[in-house]
N, C-alpha and C positions, 0 to 999 in steps of 0.2 A: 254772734256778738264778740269783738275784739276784749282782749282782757287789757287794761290800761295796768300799766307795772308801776305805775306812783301811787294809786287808791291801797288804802289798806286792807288787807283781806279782815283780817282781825287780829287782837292783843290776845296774846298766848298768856302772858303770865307777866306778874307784876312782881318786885322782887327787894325786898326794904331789910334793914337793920334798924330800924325804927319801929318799935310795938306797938308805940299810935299810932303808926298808919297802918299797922297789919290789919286788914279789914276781913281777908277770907273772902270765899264765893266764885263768883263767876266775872271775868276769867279769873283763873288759877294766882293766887297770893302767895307768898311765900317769904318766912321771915329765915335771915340769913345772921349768925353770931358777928359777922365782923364784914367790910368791907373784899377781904380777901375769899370767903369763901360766897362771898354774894356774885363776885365776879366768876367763879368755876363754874356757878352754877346756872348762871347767865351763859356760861359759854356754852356749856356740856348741852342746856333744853335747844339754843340756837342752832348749833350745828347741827342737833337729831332731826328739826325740823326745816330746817334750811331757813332759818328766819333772821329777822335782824336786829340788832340790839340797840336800843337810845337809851342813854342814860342822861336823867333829869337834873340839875342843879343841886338838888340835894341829895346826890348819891342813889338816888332811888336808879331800878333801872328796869324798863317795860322792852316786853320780847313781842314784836310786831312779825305777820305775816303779809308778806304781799303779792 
């Protein structure tokens, strides 16, 4: 079976400055104090896992595998 490189493997981690939406569990959640470090940290999990970053209209920002 061919692996199609648009389908997503799965969401790594979701990654908010918003404590209402910090929800925990599965995938990996994670509340971030400011905009600037929610972006490091977006970078630093993407690049360990070669995945890729979309970030949501509300700043939010989810680490996709494909």
């Amino acid at each position: 079976m061919e692996k199609n490189d648009n389908q997503i493997q799965g969401i790594l981690a979701f990654i908010t400055t918003n404590k209402d939406r910090y929800l925990g569990g599965d995938p990996l959640c994670l509340f971030a104090k400011d905009a600037e470090e929610l972006k490091e940290i977006a970078n630093a999990i993407a690049e360990v896992f070669l995945a890729d970053l979309f970030y949501l209209k509300d700043g939010d920002c989810l680490i996709i595998k494909k």
